[in-house]
KENUVEX-31362 format. One record per residue (C-alpha): residue number from 0; x, y, z. Coordinates in steps of 0.05 Angstrom, whole numbers. Example, Ala and Ser with C-alpha at 12.3 -4.5 7.8 and 13.67 -1.06 7.14 Angstrom:
# residues 2
+------+--------+--------+--------+
| mipa |     xx |     yy |     zz |
+------+--------+--------+--------+
|    0 |    246 |    -90 |    156 |
|    1 |    273 |    -21 |    143 |
+------+--------+--------+--------+
# end
This chain:
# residues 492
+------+--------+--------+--------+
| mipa |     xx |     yy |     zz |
+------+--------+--------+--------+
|    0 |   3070 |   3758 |   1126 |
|    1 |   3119 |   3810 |   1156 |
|    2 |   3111 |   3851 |   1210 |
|    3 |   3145 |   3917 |   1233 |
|    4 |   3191 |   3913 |   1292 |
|    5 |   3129 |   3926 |   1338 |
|    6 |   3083 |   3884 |   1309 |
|    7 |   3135 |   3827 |   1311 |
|    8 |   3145 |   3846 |   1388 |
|    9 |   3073 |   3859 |   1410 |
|   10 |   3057 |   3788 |   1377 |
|   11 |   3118 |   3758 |   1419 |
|   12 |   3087 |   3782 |   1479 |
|   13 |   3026 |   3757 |   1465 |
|   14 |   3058 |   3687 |   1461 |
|   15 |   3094 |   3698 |   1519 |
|   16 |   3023 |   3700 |   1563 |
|   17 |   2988 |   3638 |   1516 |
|   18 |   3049 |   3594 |   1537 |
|   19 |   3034 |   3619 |   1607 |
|   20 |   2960 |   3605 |   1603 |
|   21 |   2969 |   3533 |   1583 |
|   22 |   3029 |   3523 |   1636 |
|   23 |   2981 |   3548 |   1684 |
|   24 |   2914 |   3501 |   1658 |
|   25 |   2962 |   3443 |   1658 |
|   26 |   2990 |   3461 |   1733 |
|   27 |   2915 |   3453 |   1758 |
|   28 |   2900 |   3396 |   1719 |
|   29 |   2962 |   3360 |   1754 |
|   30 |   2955 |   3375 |   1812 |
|   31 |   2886 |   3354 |   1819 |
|   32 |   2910 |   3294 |   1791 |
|   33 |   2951 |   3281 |   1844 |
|   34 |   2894 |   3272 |   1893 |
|   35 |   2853 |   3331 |   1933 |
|   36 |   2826 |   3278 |   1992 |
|   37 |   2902 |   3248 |   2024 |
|   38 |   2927 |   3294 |   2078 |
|   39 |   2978 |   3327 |   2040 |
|   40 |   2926 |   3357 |   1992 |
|   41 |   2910 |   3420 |   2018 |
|   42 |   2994 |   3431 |   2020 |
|   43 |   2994 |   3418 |   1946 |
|   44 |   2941 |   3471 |   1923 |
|   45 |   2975 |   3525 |   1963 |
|   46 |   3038 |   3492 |   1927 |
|   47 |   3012 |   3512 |   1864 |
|   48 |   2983 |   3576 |   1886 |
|   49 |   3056 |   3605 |   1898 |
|   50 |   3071 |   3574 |   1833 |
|   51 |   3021 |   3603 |   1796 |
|   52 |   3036 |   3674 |   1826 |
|   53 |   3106 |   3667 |   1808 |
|   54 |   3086 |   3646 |   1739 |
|   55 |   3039 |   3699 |   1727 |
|   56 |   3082 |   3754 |   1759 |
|   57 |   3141 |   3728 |   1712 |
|   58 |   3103 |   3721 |   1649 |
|   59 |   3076 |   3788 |   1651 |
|   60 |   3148 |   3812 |   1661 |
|   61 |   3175 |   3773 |   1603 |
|   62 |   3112 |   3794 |   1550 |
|   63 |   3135 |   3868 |   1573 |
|   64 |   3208 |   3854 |   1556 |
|   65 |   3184 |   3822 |   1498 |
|   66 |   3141 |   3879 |   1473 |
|   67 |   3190 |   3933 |   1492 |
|   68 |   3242 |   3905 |   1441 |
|   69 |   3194 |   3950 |   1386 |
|   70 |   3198 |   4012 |   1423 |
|   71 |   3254 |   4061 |   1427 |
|   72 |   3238 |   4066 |   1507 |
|   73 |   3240 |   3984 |   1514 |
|   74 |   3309 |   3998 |   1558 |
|   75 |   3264 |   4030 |   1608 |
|   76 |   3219 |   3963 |   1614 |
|   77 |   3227 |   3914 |   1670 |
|   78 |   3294 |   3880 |   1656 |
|   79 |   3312 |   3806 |   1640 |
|   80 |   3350 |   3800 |   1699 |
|   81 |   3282 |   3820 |   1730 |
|   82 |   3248 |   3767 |   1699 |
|   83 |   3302 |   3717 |   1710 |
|   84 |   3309 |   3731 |   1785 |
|   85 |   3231 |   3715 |   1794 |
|   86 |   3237 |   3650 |   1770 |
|   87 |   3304 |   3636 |   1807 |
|   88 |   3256 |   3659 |   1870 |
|   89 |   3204 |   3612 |   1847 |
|   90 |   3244 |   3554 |   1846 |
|   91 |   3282 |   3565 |   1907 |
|   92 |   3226 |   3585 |   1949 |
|   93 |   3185 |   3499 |   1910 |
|   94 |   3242 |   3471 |   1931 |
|   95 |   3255 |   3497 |   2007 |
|   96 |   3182 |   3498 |   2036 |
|   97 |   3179 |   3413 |   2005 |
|   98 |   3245 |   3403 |   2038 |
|   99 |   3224 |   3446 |   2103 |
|  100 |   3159 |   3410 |   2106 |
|  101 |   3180 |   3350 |   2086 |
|  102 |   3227 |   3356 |   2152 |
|  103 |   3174 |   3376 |   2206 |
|  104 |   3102 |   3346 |   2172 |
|  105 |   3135 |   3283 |   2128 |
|  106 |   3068 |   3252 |   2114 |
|  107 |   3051 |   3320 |   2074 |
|  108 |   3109 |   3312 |   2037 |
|  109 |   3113 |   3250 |   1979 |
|  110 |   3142 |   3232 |   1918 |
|  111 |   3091 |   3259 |   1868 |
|  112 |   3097 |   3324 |   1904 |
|  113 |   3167 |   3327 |   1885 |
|  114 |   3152 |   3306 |   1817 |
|  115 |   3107 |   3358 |   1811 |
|  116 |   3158 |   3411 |   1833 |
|  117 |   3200 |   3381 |   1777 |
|  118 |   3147 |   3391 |   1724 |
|  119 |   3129 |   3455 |   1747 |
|  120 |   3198 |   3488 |   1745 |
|  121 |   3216 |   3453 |   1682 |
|  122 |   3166 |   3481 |   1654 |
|  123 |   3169 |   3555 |   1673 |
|  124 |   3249 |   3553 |   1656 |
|  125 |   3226 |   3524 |   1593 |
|  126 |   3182 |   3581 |   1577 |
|  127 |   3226 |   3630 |   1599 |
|  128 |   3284 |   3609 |   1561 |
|  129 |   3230 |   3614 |   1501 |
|  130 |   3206 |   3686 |   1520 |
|  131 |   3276 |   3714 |   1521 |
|  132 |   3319 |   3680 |   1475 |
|  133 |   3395 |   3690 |   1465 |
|  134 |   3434 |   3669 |   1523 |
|  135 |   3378 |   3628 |   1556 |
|  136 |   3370 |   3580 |   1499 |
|  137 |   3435 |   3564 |   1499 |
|  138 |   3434 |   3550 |   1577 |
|  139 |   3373 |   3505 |   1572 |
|  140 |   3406 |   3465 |   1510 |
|  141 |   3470 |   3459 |   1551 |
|  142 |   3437 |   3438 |   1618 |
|  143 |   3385 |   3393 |   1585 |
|  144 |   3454 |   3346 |   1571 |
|  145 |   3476 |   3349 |   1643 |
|  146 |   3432 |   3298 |   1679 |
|  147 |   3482 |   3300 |   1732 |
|  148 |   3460 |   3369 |   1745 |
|  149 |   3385 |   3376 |   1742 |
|  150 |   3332 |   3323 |   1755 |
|  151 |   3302 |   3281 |   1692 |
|  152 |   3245 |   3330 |   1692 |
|  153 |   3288 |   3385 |   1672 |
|  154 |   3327 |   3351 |   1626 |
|  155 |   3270 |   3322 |   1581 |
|  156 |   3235 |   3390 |   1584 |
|  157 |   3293 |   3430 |   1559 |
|  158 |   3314 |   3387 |   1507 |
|  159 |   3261 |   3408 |   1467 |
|  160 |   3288 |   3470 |   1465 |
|  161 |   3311 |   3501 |   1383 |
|  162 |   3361 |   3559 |   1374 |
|  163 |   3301 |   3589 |   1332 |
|  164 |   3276 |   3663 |   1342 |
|  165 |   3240 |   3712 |   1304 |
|  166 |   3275 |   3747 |   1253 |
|  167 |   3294 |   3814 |   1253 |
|  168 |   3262 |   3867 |   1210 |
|  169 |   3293 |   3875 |   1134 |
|  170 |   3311 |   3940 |   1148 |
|  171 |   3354 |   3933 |   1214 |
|  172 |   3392 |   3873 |   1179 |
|  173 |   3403 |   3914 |   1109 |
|  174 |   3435 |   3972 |   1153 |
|  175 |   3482 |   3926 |   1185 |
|  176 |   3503 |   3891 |   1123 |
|  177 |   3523 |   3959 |   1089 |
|  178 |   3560 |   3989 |   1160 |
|  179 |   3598 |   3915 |   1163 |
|  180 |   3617 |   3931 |   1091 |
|  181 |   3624 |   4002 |   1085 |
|  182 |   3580 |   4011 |   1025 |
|  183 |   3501 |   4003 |   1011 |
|  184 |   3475 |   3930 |    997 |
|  185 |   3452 |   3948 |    934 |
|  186 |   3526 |   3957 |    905 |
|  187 |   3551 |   3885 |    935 |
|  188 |   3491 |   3843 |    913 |
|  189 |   3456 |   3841 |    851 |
|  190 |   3400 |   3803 |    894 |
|  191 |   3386 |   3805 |    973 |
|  192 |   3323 |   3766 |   1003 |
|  193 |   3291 |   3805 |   1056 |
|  194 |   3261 |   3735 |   1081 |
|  195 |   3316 |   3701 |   1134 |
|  196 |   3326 |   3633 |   1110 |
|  197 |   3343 |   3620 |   1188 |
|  198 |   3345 |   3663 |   1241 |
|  199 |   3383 |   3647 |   1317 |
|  200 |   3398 |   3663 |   1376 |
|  201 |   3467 |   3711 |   1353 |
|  202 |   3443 |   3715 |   1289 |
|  203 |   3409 |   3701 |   1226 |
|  204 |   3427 |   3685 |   1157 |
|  205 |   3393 |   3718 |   1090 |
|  206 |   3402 |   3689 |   1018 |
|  207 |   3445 |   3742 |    956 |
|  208 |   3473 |   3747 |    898 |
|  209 |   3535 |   3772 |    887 |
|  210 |   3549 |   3819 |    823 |
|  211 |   3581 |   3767 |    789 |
|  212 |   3531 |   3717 |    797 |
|  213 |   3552 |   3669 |    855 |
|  214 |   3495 |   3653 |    906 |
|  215 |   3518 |   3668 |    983 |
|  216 |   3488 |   3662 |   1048 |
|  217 |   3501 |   3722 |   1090 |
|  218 |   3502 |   3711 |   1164 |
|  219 |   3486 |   3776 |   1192 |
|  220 |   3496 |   3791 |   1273 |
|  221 |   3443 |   3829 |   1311 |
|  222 |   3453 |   3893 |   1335 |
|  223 |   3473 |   3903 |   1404 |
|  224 |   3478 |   3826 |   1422 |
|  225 |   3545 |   3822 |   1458 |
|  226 |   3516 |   3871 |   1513 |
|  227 |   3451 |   3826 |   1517 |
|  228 |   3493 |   3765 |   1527 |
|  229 |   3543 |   3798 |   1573 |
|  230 |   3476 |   3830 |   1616 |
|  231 |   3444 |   3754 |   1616 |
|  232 |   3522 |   3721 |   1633 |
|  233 |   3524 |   3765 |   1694 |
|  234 |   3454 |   3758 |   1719 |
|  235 |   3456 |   3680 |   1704 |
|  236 |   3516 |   3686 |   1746 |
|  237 |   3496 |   3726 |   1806 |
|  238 |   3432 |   3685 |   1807 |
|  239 |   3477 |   3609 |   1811 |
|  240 |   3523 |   3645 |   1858 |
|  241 |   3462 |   3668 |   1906 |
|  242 |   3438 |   3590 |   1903 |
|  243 |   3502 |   3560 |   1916 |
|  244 |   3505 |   3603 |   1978 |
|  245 |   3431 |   3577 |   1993 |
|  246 |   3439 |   3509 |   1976 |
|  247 |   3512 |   3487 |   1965 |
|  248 |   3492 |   3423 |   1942 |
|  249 |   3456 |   3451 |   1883 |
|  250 |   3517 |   3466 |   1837 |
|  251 |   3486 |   3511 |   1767 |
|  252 |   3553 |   3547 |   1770 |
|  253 |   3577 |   3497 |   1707 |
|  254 |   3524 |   3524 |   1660 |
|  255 |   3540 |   3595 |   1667 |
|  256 |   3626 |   3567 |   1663 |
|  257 |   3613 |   3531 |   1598 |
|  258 |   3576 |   3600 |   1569 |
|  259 |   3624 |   3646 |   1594 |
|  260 |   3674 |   3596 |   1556 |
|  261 |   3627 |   3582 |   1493 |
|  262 |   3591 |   3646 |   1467 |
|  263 |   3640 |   3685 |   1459 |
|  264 |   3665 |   3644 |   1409 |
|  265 |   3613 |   3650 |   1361 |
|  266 |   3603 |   3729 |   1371 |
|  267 |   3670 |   3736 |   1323 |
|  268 |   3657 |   3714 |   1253 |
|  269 |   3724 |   3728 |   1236 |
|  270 |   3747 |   3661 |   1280 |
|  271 |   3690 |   3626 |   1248 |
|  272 |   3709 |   3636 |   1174 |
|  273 |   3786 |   3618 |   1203 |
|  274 |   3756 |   3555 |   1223 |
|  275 |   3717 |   3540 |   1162 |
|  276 |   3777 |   3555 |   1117 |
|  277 |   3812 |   3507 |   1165 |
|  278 |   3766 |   3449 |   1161 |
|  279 |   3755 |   3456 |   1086 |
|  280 |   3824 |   3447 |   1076 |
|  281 |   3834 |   3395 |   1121 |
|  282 |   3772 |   3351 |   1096 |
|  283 |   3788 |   3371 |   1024 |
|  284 |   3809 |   3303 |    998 |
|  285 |   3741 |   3275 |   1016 |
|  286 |   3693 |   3270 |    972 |
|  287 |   3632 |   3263 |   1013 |
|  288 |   3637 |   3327 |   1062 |
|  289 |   3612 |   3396 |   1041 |
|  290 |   3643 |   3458 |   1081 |
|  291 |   3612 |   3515 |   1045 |
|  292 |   3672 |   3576 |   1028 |
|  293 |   3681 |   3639 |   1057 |
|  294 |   3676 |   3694 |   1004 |
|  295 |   3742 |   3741 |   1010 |
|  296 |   3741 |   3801 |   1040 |
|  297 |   3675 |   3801 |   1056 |
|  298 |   3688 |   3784 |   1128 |
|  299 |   3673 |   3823 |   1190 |
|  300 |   3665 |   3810 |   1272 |
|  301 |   3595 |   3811 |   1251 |
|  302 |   3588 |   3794 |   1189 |
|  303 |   3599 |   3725 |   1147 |
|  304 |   3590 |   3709 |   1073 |
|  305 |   3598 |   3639 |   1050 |
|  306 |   3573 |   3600 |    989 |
|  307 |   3502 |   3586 |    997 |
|  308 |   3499 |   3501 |   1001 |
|  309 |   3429 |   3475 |    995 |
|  310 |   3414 |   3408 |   1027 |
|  311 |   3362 |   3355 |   1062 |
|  312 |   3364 |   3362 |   1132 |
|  313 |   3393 |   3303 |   1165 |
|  314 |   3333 |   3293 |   1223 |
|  315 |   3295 |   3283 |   1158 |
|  316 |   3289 |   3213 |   1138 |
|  317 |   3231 |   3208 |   1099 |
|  318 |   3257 |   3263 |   1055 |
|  319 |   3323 |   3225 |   1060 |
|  320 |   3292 |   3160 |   1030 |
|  321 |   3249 |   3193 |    980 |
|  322 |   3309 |   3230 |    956 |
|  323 |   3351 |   3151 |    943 |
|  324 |   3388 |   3167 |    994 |
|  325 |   3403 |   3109 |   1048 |
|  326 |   3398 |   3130 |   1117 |
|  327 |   3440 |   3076 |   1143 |
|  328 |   3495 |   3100 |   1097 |
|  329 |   3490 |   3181 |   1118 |
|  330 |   3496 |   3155 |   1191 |
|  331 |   3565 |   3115 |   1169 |
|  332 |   3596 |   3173 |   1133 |
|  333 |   3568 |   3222 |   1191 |
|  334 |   3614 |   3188 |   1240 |
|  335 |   3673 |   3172 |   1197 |
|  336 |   3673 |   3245 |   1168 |
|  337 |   3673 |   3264 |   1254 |
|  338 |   3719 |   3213 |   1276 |
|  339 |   3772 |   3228 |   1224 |
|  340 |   3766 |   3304 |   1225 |
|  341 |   3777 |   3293 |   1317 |
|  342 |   3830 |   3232 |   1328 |
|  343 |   3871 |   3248 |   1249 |
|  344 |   3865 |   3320 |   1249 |
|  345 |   3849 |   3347 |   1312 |
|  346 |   3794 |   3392 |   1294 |
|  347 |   3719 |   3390 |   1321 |
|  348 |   3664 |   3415 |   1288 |
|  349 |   3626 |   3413 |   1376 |
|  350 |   3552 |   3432 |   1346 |
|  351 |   3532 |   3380 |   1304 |
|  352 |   3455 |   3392 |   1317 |
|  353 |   3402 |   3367 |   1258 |
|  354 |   3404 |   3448 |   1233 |
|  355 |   3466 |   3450 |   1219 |
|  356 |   3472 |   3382 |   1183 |
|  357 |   3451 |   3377 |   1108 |
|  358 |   3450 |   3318 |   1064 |
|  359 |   3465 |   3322 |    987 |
|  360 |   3456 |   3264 |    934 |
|  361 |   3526 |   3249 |    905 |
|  362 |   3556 |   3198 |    848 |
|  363 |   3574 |   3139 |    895 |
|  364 |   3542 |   3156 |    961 |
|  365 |   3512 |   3213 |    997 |
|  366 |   3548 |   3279 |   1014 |
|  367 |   3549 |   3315 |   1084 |
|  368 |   3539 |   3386 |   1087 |
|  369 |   3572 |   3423 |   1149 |
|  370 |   3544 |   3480 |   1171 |
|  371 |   3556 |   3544 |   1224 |
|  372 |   3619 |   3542 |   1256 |
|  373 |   3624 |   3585 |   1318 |
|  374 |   3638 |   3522 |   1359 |
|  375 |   3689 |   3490 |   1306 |
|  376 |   3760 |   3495 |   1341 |
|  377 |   3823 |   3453 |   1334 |
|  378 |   3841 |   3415 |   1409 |
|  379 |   3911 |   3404 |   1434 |
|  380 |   3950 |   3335 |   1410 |
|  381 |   3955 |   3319 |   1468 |
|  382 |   3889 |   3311 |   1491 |
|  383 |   3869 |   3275 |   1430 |
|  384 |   3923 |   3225 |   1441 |
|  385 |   3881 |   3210 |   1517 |
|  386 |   3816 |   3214 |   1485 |
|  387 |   3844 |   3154 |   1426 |
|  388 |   3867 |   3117 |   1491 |
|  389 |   3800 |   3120 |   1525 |
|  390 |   3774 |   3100 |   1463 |
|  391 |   3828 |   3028 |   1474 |
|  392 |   3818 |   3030 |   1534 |
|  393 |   3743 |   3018 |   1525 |
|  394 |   3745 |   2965 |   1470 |
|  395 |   3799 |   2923 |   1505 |
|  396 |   3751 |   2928 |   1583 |
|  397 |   3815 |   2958 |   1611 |
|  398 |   3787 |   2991 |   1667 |
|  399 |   3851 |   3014 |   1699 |
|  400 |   3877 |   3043 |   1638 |
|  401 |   3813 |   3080 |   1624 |
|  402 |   3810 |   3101 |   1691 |
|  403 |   3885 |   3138 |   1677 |
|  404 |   3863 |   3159 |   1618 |
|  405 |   3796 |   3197 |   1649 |
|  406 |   3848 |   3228 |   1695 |
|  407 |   3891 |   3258 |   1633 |
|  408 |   3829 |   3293 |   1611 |
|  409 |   3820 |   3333 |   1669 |
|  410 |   3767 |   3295 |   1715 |
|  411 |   3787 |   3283 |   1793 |
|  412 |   3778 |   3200 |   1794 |
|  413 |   3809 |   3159 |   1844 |
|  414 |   3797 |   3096 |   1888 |
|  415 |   3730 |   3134 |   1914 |
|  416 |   3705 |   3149 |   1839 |
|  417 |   3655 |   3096 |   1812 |
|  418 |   3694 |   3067 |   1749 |
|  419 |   3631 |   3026 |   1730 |
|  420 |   3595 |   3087 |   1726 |
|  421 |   3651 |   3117 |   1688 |
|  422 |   3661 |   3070 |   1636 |
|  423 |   3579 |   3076 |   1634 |
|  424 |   3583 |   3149 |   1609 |
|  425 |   3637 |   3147 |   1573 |
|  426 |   3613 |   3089 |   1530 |
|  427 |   3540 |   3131 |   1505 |
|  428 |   3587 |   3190 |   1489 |
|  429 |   3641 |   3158 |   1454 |
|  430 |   3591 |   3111 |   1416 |
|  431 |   3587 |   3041 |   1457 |
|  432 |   3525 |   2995 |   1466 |
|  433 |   3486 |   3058 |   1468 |
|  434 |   3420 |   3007 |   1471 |
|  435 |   3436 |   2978 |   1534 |
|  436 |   3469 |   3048 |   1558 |
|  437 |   3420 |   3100 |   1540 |
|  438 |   3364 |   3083 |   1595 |
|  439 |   3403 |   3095 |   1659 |
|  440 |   3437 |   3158 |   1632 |
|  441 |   3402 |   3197 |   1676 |
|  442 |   3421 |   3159 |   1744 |
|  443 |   3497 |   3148 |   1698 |
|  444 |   3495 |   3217 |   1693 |
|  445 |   3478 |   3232 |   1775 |
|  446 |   3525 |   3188 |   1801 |
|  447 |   3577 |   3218 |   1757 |
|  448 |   3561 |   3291 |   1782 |
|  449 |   3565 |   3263 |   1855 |
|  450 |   3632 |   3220 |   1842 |
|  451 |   3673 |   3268 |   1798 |
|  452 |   3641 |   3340 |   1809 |
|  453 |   3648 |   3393 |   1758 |
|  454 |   3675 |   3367 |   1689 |
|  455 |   3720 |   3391 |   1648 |
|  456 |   3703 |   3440 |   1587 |
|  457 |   3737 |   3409 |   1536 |
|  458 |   3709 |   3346 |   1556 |
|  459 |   3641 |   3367 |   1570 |
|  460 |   3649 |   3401 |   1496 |
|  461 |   3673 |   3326 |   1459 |
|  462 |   3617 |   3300 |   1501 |
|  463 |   3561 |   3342 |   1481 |
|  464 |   3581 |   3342 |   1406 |
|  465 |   3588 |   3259 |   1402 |
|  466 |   3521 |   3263 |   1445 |
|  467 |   3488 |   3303 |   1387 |
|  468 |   3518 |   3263 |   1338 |
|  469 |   3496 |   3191 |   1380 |
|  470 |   3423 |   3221 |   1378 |
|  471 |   3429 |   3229 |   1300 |
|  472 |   3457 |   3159 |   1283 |
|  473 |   3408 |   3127 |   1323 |
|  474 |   3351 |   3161 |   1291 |
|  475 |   3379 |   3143 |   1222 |
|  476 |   3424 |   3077 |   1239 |
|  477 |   3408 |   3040 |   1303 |
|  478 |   3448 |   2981 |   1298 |
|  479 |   3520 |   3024 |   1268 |
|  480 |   3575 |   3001 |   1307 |
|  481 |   3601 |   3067 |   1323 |
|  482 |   3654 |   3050 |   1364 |
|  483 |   3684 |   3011 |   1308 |
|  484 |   3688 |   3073 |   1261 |
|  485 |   3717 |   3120 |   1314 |
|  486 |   3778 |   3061 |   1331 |
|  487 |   3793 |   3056 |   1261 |
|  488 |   3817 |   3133 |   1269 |
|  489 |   3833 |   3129 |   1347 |
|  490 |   3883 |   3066 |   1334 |
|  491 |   3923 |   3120 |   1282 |
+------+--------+--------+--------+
# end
């Protein structure tokens, strides 16, 4: 069923205060949990009373945000910055009176009081990263990889988190289409399906027809959403600054860094179909990777038409399996097809989530389907040669060589760094015993923040793509040797 632009917004908002009601049933029901008779009880209730005003008073903002996205006066509604800076108060103000308290009346203070905290704010960022979309989905999916930055709470919550929003109306997508163009949809495409096959954060994607016949996907941008991202970049980063100045241990200043770097990236479609043409061409001679191709002079900054490339989602392995298609051997071609196209080529297709991975039946195997490539970039030789000689480094348990080669990359390591924890990390990313590894990446991950500080981008980008990519395998191949495909292409 579709809705106009203000039914789609009033039923947003409506979401936005069902979310809150269940965060705020589930706060009470934990916090009774927790115990009402030990001394530190009637602390904990007015805990949660804060809490729950700060919920409340931020959900109400964030429904009217949501609903004034359907009205031509919705610039005049309370602000996202608004709604963000609430639930930056929230947390700061959790996290000071435990630590305050903790300091002057300890026995009111104890671990499942801080665990609650967690939960608490975890949640609430989690639901306001759902509420408002765009930039703040991107910063939850970033942080919830950065154990060394937020507590295992936070990290579990937010990886839930899908770049999935509503779609826009037909009508404001069909007007873009023909301005990007310069002439009415109608005269381009024979066919154009209102319905968005998927719809993101920067943008969403309809199914056409060309005139002559040939089935596209259109990627169309949303209006206005380089000022929304810009507007959310600058209060993310006033809000981290503010913190920092509060509480310089608490360091949040690396999620804004990494957008600031990342999203503009995929607001220009022109450097995505450059990149698509590029990896195309350079995975041509294989015959089981799919790079859909960017229809000629069709292009814009905001708009993107490629052949449309139909697929089984790689997350699904039942689908997989009923299909004849062998999981175990989708997981092997996933990581050759990614190790060649990094350590032989250079190039790095960074967000390989299950949505943008597709699975076709071929003649001797099955076929990988790459999708969306606002993150797909070519890296410097240079520091693909140090990432191939981490990768030696690591099979050979040279510690001192990996240890130089960490240093090439960018991070600060010395005699005071933790090289166990190191070679820790580095092993889940880069594919080593990720059974034995994969427990303690949240303490690997800690003790990494606390050794190293801030990482570098490009690394933290490699990272988070192989980190995808780990999740994948081990859903479809648990016992792949990964490290033994990525050597074959490192040792080149």
């Amino acid at each position: 069923m579709t809705f106009g632009p203000w039914g789609e917004a009033a039923l947003g908002a409506q979401e936005v205060l069902a979310r809150a009601t269940r965060r705020s049933v589930a706060g009470w029901r934990e916090a009774v949990a927790a115990g009402v008779t030990d001394p530190a009880a009637p602390f904990r209730l007015g805990d949660l009373s804060r809490s729950q005003w700060f919920l409340w008073t931020g959900a109400n903002l964030a429904a009217g945000e949501r609903a004034g996205r359907g009205t031509a006066a919705g610039r005049a509604l309370p602000s996202r910055a608004l709604v963000l800076g609430t639930l930056a108060a929230d947390l700061y103000l959790a996290y000071t009176t435990l630590k305050e308290r903790g300091r002057w009346l300890p026995a009111t203070v104890g671990e499942v009081d801080w665990e609650l905290a967690h939960r608490r704010g975890a949640g609430e960022l989690l639901d306001a990263a759902q509420a408002l979309g765009g930039t703040l989905i991107k910063a939850g999916q970033f942080a919830s990889s950065r154990p060394d930055l937020l507590p295992a709470a936070y990290t579990e919550e937010l990886s839930s988190l899908q770049d999935r929003v509503p779609p826009q109306p037909p009508g404001v997508i069909e007007a873009v289409v023909a301005r990007e163009l310069g002439r009415p949809v109608d005269e381009v495409f024979s066919g154009f399906d209102p319905e968005a096959v998927a719809a993101a954060s920067i943008a969403q994607v309809h199914r056409a027809t060309l005139r002559d016949g040939r089935d596209v996907a259109v990627k169309v941008q949303y209006p206005g959403i380089p000022g929304l991202i810009e507007a959310d970049l600058e209060a993310l980063e006033s809000i981290f600054d503010a913190i920092a100045r509060l509480e310089p241990s608490v360091r949040l200043r690396p999620i804004a860094d990494y957008l600031r770097w990342t999203l503009p990236l995929g607001l220009d479609f022109r450097r995505e179909a450059a990149a698509m043409a590029n990896l195309r061409r350079t995975l041509s001679h294989r015959g089981d990777v799919v790079v859909p191709e960017v229809v000629e002079g069709m292009t814009t900054e905001r708009l993107l038409v490629m052949d449309f490339v139909e697929g089984i989602r790689i997350s699904d392995r039942d689908a997989l399996v009923a299909t004849g298609i062998d999981p175990a051997a989708v997981a092997e071609t996933l990581n050759d097809a990614f190790a060649e196209g990094l350590f032989r080529h250079g190039v790095l297709h960074a967000d390989p989530h299950p949505g943008n991975l597709l699975v076709q039946p071929g003649p001797v195997g099955p076929r990988l389907v790459l999708l969306d490539h606002g993150l797909t970039m070519e890296l410097e030789p240079s520091f693909i040669a140090t990432l191939a000689r981490m990768v030696g480094a690591m099979r050979e348990g040279d510690i001192e060589a990996l240890t130089t080669s960490l240093g090439e990359t960018g991070l600060p390591v010395g005699p005071e760094t933790d090289v166990e924890t190191l070679l820790g990390i580095v092993g889940v990313l880069l594919g080593g015993d990720r059974q034995e590894a994969r427990p303690e990446l949240g303490e690997l991950g800690r003790d990494l923040g606390a050794s190293v500080g801030d990482l570098p981008p490009r690394l933290l980008l490699v990272g988070r793509a192989i980190g995808l990519l780990d999740g994948i395998t081990r859903a479809l191949d648990p016992d792949l040797d990964v490290l033994k495909i990525v050597a074959r292409y490192a040792d080149d």
